[in-house]
C-alpha positions as CSV (number, residue, x, y, z in Angstrom):
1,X,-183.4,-15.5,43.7
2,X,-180.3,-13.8,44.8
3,X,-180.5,-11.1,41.6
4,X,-184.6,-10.4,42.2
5,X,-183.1,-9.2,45.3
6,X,-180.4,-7.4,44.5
7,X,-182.5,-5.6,42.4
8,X,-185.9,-5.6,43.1
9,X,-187.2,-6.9,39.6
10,X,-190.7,-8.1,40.2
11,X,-191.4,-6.9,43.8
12,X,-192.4,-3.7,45.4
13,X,-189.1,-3.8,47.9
14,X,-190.6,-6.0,50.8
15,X,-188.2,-8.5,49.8
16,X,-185.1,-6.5,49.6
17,X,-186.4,-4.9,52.8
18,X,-186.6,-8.2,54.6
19,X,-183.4,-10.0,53.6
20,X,-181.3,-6.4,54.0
21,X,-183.0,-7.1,57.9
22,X,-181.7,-10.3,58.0
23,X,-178.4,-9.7,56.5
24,X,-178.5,-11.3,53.3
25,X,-177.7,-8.2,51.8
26,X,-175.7,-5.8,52.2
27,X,-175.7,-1.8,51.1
28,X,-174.7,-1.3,47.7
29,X,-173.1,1.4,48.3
30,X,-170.0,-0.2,50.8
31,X,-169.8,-2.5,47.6
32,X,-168.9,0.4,44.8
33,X,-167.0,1.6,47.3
34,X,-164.7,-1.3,48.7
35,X,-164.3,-2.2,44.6
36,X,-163.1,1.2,43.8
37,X,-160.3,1.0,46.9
38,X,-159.0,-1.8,45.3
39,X,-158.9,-0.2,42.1
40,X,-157.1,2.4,43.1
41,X,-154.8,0.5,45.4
42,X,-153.7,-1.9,42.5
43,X,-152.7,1.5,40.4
44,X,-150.9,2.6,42.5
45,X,-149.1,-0.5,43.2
46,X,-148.5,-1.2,39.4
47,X,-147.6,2.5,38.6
48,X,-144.0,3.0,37.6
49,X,-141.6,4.5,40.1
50,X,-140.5,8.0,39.8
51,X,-136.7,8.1,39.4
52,X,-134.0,10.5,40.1
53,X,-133.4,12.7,36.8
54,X,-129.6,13.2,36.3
55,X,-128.9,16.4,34.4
């Protein structure tokens, strides 16, 4: 049930409509977004320090 309205297979979008009214879903689009922050963020906590050069 969950995917048909995630995605809207089989329905014209009253569904989706509905349950985003009731909060049982969310915007997509604070999703991609909130995933990508914690890509980034574990990059840049697993990237390698820059160190002095000593000539």
């Amino acid at each position: 049930m969950s995917t048909f309205l995630a995605t809207g297979w089989g329905s014209n979008g009253e569904a989706r409509a509905l349950a985003m009214t009731e909060g049982c879903i969310g915007n997509s689009t604070l999703f991609i977004l909130f995933a990508a922050l914690v890509c980034i963020g574990v990059v840049l906590y697993t990237a390698p320090l820059k160190r002095d050069k000593k000539e």
